[in-house]
C-alpha positions in Angstrom: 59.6 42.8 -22.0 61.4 39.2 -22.6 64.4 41.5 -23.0 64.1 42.9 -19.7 63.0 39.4 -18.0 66.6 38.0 -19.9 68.3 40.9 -18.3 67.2 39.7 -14.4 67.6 35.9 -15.1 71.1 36.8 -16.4 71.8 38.7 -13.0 70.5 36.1 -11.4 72.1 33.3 -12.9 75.1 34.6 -14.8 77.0 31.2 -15.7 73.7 29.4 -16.8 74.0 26.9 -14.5 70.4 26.7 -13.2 68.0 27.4 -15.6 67.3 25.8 -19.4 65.4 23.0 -18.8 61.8 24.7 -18.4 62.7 27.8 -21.5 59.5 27.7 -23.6 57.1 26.2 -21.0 53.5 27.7 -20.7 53.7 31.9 -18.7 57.3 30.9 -18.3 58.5 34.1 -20.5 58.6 37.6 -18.7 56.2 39.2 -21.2 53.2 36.3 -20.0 54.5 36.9 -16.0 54.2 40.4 -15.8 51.1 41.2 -18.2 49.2 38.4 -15.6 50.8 40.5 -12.5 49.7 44.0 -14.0 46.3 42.6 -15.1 45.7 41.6 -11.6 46.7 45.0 -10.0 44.4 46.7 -12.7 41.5 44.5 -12.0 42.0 45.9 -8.6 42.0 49.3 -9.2 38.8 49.0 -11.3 36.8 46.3 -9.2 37.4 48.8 -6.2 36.4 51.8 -8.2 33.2 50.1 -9.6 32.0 48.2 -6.3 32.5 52.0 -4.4 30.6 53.6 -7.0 27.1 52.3 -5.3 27.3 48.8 -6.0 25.5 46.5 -3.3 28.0 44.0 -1.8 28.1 40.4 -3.7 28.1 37.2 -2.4 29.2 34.3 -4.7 28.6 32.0 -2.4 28.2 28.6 -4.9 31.8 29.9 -6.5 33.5 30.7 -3.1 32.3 26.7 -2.1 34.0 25.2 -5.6 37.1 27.6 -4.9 37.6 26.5 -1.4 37.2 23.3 -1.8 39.4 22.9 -5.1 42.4 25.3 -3.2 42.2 22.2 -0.1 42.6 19.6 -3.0 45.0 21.2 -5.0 47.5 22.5 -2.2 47.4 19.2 -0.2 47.8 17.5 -3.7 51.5 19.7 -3.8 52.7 19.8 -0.5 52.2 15.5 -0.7 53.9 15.6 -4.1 56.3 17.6 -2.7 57.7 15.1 0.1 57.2 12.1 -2.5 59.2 13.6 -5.2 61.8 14.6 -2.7 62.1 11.2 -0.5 61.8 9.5 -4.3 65.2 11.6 -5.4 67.1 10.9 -1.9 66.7 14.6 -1.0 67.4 15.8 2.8 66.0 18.6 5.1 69.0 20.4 5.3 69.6 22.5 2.5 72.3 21.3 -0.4 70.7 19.0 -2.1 72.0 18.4 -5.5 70.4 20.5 -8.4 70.1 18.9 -11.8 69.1 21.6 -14.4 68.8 19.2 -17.3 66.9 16.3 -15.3 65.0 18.3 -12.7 62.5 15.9 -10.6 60.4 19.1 -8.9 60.3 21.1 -12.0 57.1 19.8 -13.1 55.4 20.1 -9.8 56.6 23.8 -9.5 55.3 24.7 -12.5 51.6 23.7 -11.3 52.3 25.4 -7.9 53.5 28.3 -10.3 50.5 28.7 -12.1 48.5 28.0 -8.8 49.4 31.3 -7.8 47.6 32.9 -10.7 44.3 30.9 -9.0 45.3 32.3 -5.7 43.5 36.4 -7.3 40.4 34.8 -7.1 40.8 35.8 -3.2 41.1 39.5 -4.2 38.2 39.3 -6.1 36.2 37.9 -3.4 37.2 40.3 -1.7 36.2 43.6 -3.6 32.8 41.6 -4.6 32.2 41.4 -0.8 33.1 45.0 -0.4 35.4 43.8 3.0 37.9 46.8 2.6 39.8 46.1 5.4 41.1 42.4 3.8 41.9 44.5 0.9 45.4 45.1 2.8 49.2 46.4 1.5 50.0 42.7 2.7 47.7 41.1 0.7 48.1 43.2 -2.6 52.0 42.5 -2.2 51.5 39.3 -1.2 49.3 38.0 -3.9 51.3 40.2 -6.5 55.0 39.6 -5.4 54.9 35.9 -4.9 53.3 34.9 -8.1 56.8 37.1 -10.2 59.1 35.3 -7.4 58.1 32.0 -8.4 58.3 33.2 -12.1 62.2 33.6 -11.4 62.0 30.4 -9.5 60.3 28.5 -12.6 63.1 30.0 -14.5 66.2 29.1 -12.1 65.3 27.1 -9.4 63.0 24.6 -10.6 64.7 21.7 -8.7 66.5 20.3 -5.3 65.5 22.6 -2.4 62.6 24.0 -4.0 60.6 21.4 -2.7 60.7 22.6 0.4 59.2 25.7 0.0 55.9 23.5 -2.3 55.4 21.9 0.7 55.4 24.3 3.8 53.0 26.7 0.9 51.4 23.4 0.1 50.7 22.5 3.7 49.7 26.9 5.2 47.6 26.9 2.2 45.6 24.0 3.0 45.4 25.1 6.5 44.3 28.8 5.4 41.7 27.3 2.7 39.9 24.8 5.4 39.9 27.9 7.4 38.1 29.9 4.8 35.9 27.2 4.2 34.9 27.0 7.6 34.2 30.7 8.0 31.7 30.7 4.9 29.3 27.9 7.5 30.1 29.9 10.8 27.1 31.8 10.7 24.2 31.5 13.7 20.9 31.3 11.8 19.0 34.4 12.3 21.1 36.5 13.9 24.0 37.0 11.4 26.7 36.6 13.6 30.0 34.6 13.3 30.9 31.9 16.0 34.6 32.8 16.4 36.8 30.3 15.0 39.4 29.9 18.3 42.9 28.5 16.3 42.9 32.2 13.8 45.4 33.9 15.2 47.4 30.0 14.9 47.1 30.2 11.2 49.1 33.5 11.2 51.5 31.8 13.4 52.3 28.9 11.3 52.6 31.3 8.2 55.1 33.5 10.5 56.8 30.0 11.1 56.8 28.9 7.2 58.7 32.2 6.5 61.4 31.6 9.2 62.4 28.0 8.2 62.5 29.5 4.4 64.5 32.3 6.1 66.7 29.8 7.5 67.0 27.6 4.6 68.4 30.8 2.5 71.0 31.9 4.9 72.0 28.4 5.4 72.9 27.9 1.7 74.5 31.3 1.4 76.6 30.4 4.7 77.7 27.2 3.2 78.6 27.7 -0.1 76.1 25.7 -1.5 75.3 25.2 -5.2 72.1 24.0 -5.2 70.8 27.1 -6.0 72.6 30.8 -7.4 74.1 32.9 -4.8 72.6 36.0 -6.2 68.9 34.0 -5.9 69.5 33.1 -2.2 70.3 36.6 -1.4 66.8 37.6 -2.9 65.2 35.3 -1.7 66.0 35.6 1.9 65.3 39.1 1.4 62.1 38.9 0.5 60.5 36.1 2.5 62.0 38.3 5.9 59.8 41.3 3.9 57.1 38.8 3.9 57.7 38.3 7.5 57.6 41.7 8.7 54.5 42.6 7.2 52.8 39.1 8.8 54.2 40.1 12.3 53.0 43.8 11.8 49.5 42.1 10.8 49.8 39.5 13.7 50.5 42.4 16.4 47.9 45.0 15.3 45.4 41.9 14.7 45.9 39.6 18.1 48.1 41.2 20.4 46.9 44.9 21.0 45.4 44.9 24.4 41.9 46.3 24.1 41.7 49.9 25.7 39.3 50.0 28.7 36.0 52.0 28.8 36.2 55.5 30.7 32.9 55.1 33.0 
C-alpha cells in the first residue's frame, strides 16, 4: 500500500518540491491512512448491521458531553493557532504565500488537525448508537471518509503557506457545528420530550457552504496565477473536490430548509 500512496504523491508532486519534511511522522504513510479510512467504513457497515438487528437505541450521553466539549476546545485551539502562526510568518489572505518545505511553520499544526479528523468518527458512531438513520447520510459517509485521505495528501505535500487558511475556516465551522451539538444535547422540554428549535441551524449550513467557496476561490486563484505555493496538479484536486463538497451541502441545504412545505388537501 506505501507503494501505491508513493505512486499518488509522485503524481501529485512530481519534482519533489513540496513534500519531505513530514516523511516518517506518526499515520503519515499510505498503509496507516487508508487502513484508518477502511476501518471506519467497516465499523459502519457492522455498527448498522448490529444496532438493526433489534438493538434498543443508545444514548452515551456522559461521552457525547466530554466529546463536544473537547471538539469546541480543540478546533478553536487550531483555527487560533492557525492566524497566529500565519501573522507570526508574514503570511497574507491572498493566496501565494511562500512555501518552505524544509522549514514549514504550519506543518506541525496540520498534523494535529490531521489526526483530528480521525476524532471527527466518533460522530458516526453516535450516530448508529442513537439509531438516527437519516444523519447517517452519503454526505456524511463521504465527508467524514474523504476529508480525513485529503488531508493525508496534504500532510504529505502541503503542510505549509496557504494551508493555514483552510485550519482556520475548519477550525472556526467546527467550533460553530460542535457548540451547536452541544446545545442540541440540553434542548430538551422536561417531560414532554420535545426539542426547542435551535433558530440559527440552517446558518451553520450556510457558513459551511461559505467555508467551501473561499477554499474554492483560493484554489482557482492559485491555478490562475501561477503560483508555487502549492503543486499545480494539488490545486486542481483540490478545487475539485471542495466544489464536490459543495454540491452535496447545497443539495442538503435545499432538501433540508428551502422545500416549501406542501399544503393539506381539506
Amino acid at each position: 500500500m506505501d507503494t501505491v500512496g508513493e505512486s499518488i504523491l509522485q503524481n501529485l508532486d512530481p519534482s519533489n518540491e513540496y513534500r519531505g519534511y513530514t516523511e516518517g511522522w506518526p499515520l503519515t504513510d499510505f498503509s496507516s491512512a487508508i487502513t484508518i479510512a477502511l476501518s471506519y467504513l467497516i465499523a459502519i457497515a457492522v455498527g448498522t448491521t448490529v444496532m438493526k438487528s433489534g438493538v434498543a437505541a443508545i444514548d452515551p450521553y456522559p461521552i457525547k458531553f466530554m466529546y463536544n466539549v473537547s471538539q469546541i476546545m480543540l478546533c478553536s485551539y487550531m483555527s487560533i493557532e492557525a492566524v497566529l502562526l500565519a501573522y507570526r510568518a508574514g503570511y497574507t489572505l491572498l493566496p501565494g504565500n511562500p512555501y518552505n518545505a524544509s522549514e514549514p511553520k504550519i506543518a506541525n499544526l496540520l498534523w494535529i488537525f490531521y489526526v483530528s479528523k480521525i476524532f471527527d468518527f466518533w460522530d458516526t458512531t453516535f450516530i448508529i448508537l442513537g439509531k438516527k438513520w437519516r444523519q447517517l447520510s452519503l454526505l456524511h459517509v463521504y465527508h467524514h471518509f474523504t476529508i480525513f485521505l485529503f488531508y493525508w495528501l496534504n500532510i504529505n505535500v502541503a503542510y505549509d503557506a496557504d494551508i493555514y487558511l483552510t485550519v482556520f475556516l475548519n477550525g472556526f465551522i467546527h467550533t460553530v457545528m460542535y457548540t451547536y451539538y452541544f446545545i442540541c444535547m440540553h434542548n430538551k422540554i422536561p417531560g414532554t420530550g420535545k426539542s426547542v428549535p435551535i433558530w440559527w441551524k440552517s446558518s451553520l449550513t450556510m457558513l459551511q457552504m461559505i467555508q467551501f467557496l473561499c477554499m474554492m476561490f483560493q484554489a482557482s486563484y492559485l491555478l490562475v496565477s501561477g503560483s508555487k505555493s502549492v503543486g499545480k496538479r494539488h490545486a486542481s484536486l483540490y478545487l475539485a473536490y471542495i466544489f464536490s463538497l459543495l454540491l452535496l451541502f447545497g443539495q442538503f441545504y435545499v432538501s433540508s430548509y428551502s422545500k416549501k412545505p406542501k399544503k393539506k388537501i381539506a
